[in-house]
MARTIKE-623893 format. One line per field, with one value per atom (N, C-alpha, C): residue in one letter; atom name; z, y, x. Coordinates in steps of 0.1 Angstrom, whole numbers. Layout:
r	[A:...]
a	[CA:...]
w	[Z:...]
v	[Y:...]
u	[X:...]
***
This chain:
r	[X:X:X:X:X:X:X:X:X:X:X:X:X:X:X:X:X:X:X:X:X:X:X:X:X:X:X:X:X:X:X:X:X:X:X:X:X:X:X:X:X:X:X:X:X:X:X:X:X:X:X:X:X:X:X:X:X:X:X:X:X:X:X:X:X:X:X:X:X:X:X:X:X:X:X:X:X:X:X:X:X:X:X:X:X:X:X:X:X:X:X:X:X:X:X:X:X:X:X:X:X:X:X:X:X:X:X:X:X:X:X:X:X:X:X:X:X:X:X:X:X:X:X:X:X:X:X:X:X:X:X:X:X:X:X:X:X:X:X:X:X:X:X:X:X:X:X:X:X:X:X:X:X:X:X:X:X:X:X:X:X:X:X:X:X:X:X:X:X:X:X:X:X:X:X:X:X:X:X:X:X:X:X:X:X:X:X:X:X:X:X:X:X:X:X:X:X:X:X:X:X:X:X:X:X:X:X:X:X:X:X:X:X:X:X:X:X:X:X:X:X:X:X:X:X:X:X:X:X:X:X:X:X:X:X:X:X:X:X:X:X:X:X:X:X:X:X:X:X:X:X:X:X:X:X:X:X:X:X:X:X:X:X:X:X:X:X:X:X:X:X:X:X:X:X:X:X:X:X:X:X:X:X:X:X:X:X:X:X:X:X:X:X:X:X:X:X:X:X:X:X:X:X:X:X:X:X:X:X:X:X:X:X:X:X:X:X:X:X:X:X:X:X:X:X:X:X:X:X:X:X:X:X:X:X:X:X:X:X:X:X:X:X:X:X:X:X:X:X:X:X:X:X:X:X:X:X:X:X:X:X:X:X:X:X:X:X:X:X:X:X:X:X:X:X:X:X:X:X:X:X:X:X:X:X:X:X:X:X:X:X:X:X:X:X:X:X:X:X:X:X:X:X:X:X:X:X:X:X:X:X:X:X:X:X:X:X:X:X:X:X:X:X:X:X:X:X:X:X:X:X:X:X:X:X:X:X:X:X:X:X:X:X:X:X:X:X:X:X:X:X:X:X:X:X:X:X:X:X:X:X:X:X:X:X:X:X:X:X:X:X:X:X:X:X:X:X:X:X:X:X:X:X:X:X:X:X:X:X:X:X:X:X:X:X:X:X:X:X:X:X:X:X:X:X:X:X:X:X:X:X:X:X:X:X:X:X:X:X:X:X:X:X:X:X:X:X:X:X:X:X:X:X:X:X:X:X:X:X:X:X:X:X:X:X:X:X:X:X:X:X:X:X:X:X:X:X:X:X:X:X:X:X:X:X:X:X:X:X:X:X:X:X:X:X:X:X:X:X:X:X:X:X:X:X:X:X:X:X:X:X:X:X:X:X:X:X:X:X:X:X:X:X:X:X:X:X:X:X:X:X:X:X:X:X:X:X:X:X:X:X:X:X:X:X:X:X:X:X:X:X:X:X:X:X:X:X:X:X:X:X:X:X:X:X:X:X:X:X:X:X:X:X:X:X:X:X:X:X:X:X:X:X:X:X:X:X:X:X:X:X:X:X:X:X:X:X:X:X:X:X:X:X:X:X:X:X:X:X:X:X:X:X:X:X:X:X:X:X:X:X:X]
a	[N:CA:C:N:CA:C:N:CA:C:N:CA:C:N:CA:C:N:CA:C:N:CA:C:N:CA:C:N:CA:C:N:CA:C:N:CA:C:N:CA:C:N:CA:C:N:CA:C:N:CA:C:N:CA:C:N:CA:C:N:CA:C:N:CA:C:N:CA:C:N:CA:C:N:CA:C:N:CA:C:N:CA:C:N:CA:C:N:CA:C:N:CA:C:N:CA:C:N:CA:C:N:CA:C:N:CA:C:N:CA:C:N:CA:C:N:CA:C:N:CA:C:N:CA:C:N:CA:C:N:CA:C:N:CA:C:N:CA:C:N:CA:C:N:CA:C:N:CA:C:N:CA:C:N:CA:C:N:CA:C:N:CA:C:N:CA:C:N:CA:C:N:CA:C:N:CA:C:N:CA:C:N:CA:C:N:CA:C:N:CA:C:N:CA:C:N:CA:C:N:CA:C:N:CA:C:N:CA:C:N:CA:C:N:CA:C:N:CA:C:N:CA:C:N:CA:C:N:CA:C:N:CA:C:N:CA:C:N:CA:C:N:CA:C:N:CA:C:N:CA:C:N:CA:C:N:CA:C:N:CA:C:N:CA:C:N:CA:C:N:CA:C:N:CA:C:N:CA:C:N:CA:C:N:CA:C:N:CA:C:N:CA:C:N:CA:C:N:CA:C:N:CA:C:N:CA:C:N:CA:C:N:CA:C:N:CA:C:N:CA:C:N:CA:C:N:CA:C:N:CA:C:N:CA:C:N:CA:C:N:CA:C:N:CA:C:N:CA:C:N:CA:C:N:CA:C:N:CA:C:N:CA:C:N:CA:C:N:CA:C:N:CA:C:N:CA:C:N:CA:C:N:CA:C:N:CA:C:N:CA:C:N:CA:C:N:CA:C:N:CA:C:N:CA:C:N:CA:C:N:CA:C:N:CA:C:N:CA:C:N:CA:C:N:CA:C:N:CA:C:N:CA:C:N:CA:C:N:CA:C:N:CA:C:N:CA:C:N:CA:C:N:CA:C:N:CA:C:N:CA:C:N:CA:C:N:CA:C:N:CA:C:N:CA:C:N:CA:C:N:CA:C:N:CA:C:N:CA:C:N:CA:C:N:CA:C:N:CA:C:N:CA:C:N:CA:C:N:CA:C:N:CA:C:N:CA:C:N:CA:C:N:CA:C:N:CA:C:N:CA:C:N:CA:C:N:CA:C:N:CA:C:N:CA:C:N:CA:C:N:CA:C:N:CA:C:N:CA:C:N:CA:C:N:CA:C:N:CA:C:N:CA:C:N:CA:C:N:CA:C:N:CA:C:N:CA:C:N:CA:C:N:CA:C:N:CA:C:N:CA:C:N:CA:C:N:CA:C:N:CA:C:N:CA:C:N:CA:C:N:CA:C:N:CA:C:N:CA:C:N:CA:C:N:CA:C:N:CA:C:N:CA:C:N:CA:C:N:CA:C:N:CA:C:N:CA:C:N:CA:C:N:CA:C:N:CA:C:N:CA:C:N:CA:C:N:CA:C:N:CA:C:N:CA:C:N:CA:C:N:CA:C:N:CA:C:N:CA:C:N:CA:C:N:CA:C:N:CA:C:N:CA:C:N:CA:C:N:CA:C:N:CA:C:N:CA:C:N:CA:C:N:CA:C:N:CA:C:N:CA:C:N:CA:C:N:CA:C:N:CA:C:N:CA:C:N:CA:C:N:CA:C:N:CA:C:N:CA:C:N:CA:C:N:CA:C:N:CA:C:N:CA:C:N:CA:C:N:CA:C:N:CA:C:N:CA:C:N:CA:C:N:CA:C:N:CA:C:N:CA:C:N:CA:C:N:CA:C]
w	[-397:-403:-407:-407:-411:-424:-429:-440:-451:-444:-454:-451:-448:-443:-455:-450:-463:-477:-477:-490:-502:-484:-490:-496:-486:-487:-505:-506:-520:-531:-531:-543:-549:-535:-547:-544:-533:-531:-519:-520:-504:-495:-486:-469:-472:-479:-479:-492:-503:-519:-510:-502:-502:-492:-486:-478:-486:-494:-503:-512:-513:-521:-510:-500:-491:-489:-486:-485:-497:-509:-518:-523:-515:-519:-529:-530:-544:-537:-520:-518:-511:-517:-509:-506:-497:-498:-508:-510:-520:-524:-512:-515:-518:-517:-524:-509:-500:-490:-486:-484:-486:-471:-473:-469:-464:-451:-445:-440:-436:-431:-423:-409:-398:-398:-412:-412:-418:-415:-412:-425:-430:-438:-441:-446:-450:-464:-467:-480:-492:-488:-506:-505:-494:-498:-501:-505:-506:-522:-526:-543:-540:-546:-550:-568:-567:-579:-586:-577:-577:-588:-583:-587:-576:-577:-566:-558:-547:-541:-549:-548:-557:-539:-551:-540:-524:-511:-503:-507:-492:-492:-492:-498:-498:-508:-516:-535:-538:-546:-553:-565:-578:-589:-603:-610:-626:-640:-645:-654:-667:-677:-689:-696:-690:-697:-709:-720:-732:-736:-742:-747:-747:-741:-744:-727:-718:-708:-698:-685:-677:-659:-653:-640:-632:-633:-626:-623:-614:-618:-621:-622:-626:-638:-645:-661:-672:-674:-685:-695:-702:-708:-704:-709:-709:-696:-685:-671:-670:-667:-664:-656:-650:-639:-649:-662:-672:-676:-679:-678:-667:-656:-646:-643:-632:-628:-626:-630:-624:-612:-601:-584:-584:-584:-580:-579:-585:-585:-573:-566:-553:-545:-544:-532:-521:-505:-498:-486:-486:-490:-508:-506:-528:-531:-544:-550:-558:-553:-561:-571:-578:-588:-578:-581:-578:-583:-584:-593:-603:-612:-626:-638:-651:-666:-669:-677:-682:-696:-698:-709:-722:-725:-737:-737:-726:-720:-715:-720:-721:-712:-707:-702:-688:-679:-662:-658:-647:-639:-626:-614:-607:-597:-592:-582:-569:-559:-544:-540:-529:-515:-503:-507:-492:-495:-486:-481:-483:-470:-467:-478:-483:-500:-505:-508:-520:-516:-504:-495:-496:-495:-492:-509:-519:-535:-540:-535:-541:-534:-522:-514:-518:-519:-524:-519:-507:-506:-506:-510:-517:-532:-536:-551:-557:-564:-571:-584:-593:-610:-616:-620:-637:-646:-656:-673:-680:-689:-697:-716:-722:-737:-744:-750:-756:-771:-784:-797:-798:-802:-805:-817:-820:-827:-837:-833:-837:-836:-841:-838:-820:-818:-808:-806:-796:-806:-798:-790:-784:-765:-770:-754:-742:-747:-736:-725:-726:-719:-706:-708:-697:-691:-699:-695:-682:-689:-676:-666:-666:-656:-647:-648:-643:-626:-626:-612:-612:-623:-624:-632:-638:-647:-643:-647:-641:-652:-644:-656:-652:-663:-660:-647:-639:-627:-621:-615:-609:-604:-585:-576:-577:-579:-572:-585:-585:-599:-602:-607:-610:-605:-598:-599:-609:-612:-625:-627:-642:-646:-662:-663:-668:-684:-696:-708:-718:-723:-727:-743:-752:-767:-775:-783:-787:-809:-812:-824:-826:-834:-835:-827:-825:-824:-814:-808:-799:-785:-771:-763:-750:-742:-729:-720:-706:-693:-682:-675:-663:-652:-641:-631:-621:-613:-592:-592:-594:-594:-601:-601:-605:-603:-608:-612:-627:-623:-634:-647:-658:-669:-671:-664:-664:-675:-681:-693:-703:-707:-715:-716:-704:-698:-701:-696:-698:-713:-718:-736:-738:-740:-737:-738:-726:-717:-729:-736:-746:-762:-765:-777:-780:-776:-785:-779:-786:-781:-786:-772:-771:-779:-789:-794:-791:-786:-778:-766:-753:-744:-735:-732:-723:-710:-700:-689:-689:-692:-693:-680:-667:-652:-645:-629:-618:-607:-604:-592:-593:-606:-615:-621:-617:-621:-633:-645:-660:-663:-677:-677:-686:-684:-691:-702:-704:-713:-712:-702:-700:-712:-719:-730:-726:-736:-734:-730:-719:-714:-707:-700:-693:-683:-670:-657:-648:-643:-631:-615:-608:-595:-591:-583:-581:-566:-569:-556:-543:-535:-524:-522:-530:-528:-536:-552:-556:-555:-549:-540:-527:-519:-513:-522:-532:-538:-545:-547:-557:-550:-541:-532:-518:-513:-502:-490:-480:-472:-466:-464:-456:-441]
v	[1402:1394:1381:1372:1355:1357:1349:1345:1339:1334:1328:1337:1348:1357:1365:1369:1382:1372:1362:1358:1358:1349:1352:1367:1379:1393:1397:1392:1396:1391:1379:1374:1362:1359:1350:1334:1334:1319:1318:1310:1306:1305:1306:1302:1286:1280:1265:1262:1273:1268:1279:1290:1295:1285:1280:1269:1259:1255:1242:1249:1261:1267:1268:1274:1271:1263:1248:1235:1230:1235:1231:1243:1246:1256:1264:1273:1283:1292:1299:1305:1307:1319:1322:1334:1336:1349:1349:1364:1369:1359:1353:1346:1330:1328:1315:1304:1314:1309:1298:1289:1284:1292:1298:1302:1290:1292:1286:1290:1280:1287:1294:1290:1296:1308:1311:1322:1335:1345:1358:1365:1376:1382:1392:1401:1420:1419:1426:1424:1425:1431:1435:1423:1410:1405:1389:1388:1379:1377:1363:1358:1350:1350:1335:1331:1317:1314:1319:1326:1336:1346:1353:1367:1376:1390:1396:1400:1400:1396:1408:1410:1421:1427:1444:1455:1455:1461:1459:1463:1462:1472:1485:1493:1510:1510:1508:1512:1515:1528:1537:1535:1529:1528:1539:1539:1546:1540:1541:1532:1540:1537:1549:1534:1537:1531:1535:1526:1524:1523:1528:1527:1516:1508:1497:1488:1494:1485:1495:1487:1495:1491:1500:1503:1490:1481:1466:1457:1451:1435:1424:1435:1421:1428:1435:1433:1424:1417:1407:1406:1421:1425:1429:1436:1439:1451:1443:1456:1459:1468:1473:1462:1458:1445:1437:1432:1428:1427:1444:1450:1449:1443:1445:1423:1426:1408:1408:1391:1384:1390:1386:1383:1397:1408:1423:1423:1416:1419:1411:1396:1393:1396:1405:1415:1416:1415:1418:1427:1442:1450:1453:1449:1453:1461:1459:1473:1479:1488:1499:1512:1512:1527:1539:1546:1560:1570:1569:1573:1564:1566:1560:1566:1558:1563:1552:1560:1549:1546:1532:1526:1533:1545:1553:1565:1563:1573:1563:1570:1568:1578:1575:1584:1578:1588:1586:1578:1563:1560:1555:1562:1558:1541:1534:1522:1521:1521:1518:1506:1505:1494:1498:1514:1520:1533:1527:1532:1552:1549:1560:1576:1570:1576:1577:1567:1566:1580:1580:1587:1602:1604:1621:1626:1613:1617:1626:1613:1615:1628:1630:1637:1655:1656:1671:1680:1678:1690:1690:1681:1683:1688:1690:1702:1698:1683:1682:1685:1692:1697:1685:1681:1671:1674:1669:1678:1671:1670:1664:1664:1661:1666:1659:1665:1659:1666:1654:1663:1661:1670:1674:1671:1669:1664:1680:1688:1700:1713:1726:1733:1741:1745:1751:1769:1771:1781:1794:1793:1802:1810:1805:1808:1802:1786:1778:1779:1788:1788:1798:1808:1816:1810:1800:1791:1785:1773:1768:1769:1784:1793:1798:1798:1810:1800:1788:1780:1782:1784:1780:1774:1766:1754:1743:1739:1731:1719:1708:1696:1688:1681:1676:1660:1665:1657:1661:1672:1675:1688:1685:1700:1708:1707:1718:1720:1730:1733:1730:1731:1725:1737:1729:1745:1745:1764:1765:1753:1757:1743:1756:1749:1760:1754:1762:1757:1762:1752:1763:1753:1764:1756:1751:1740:1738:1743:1739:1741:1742:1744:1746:1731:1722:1709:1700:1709:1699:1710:1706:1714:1704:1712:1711:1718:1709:1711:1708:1714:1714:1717:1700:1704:1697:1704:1700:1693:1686:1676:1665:1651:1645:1636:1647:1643:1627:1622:1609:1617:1611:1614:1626:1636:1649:1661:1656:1664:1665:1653:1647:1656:1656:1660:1677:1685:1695:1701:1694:1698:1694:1685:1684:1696:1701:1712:1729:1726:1739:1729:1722:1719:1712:1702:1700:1684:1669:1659:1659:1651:1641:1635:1631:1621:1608:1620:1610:1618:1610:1619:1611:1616:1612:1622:1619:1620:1624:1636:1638:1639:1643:1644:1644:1644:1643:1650:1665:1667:1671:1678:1674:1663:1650:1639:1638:1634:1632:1620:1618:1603:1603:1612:1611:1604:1591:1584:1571:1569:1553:1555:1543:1537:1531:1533:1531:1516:1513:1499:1495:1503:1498:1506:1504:1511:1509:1516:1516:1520:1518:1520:1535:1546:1556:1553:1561:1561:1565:1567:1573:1588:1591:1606:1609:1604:1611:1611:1601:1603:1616:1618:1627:1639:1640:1653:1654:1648:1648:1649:1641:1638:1640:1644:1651:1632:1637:1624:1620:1607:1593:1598]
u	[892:882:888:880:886:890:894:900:885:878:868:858:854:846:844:858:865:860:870:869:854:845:831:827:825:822:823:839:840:842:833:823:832:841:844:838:827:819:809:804:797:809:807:815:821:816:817:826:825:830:847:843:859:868:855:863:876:868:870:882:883:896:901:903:917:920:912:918:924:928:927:938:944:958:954:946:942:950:946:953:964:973:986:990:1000:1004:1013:1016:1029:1038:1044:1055:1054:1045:1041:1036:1032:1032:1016:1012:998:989:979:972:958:955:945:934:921:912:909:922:923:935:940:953:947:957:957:964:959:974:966:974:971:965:951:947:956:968:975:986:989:998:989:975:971:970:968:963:954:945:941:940:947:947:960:969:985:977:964:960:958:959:957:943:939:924:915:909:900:898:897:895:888:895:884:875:867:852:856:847:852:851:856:865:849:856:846:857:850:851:843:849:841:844:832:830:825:830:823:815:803:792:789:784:784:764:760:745:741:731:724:727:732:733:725:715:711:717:717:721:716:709:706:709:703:707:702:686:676:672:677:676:673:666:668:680:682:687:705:712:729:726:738:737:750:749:766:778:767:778:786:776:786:799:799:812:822:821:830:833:843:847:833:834:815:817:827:826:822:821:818:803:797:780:780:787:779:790:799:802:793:795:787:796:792:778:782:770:770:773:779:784:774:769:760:766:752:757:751:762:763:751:736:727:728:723:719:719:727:722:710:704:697:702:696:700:706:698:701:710:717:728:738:747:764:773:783:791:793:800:804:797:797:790:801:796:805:797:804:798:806:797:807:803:809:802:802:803:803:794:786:772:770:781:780:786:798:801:792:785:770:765:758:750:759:770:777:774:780:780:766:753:738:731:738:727:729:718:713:720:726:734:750:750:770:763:752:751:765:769:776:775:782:778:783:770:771:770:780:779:776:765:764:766:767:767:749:746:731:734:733:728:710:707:698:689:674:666:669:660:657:671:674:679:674:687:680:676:665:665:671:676:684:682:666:659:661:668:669:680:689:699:693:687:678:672:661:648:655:668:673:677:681:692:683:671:657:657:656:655:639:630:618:606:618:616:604:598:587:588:586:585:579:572:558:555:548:540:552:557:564:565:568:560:567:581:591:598:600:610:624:632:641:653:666:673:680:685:691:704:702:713:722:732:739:743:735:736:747:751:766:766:762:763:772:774:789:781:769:765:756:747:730:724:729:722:732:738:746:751:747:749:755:761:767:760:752:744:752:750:754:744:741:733:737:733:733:721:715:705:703:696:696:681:673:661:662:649:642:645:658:658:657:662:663:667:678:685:669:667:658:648:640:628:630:640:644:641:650:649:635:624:615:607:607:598:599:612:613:609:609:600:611:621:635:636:641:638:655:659:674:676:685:686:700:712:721:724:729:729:746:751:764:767:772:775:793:799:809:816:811:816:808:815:804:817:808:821:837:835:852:852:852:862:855:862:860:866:860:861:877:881:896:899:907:909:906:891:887:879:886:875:862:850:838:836:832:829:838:854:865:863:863:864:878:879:890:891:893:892:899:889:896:911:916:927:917:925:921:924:932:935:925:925:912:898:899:882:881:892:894:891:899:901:886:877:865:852:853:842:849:851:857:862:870:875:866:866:860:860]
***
């Protein structure tokens, strides 16, 4: 791929502004070498600005989103892109979320630019297990862990029932879910349907991968082995 192609692709200008940085020595290779519009080089020995090029295409990233930002980008309001370099939101092909939290949920969010990841992650039959943590308005009253497990859950304007999901309590008012789906505000909706209302909710995993020790609002780019190991190989 050209040099001002690539450059464009990942966010960092029009065809014409990345132009105007290679004429203009922003970029080089490793060794301090000046880079042109007509030159060549391997993604990991390029800078611009003597920084290193931001991720190719592919990178599947995770992000421990924080309450008050939503999955968009025409938000009015605080979006997750925030949180990340400006240049990642006009990446082309865009980097998308991996499903969605909504605003009032916190926890895992993963983002790619590759399509077809998004697509193996989301789709209903890789039945990925997401865990989530929710405290609770009300106590709970002990019924709900069957209710969820039964695979015939019904929730409201909605044809097909839900498959079991796996309730595991930590105290009267605070529980751990586990589901292979990813129904519209689902956890929510769930507690809901037994008489009991959310009041915080987070996204502890997707698939295994856990948010470890990323602090709330800092993301990092997975490897490639652990995307292999999590979400199976490319």
């Amino acid at each position: 791929m050209k040099l001002v192609k690539l450059l464009a692709n990942l966010g960092y200008g029009s065809r014409k502004d990345v132009t105007m940085m290679l004429r203009n020595d922003w970029v080089t290779r490793r060794d301090g070498r000046v880079l042109g519009p007509d030159d060549s080089a391997e993604h990991a020995d390029i800078l611009v600005d003597d920084e290193p090029l931001d991720p190719a295409q592919g990178m599947l990233l995770m992000l421990h989103k924080p309450v008050g930002y939503t999955c968009s980008t025409k938000d009015p309001g605080r979006v997750v892109y925030d949180l990340l370099p400006p240049r990642f939101r006009l990446r082309n092909p865009v980097l998308s979320s991996v499903g969605r939290l909504d605003r009032d949920t916190s926890g895992l969010l993963l983002m790619t630019d590759d399509g077809a990841l998004l697509h193996r992650i989301t789709s209903p039959k890789a039945a990925l297990p997401k865990v989530y943590e929710a405290t609770l308005a009300n106590d709970l009253r002990g019924d709900e862990g069957p209710i969820f497990a039964s695979g015939t859950l019904m929730l409201d304007s909605e044809t097909e029932p839900l498959a079991p999901g796996v309730l595991e309590v930590m105290d009267a008012r605070r529980a751990r879910i586990t589901l292979i789906e990813g129904r519209y505000h689902q956890v929510r909706r769930m507690f809901a349907a037994v008489g009991n209302h959310v009041l915080t909710l987070q996204r502890l995993s997707i698939g295994g991968l856990t948010l470890g020790d990323t602090p709330s609002g800092k993301w990092r780019l997975l490897t490639p082995g652990e995307v292999a190991d999590y979400f199976g190989a490319k």
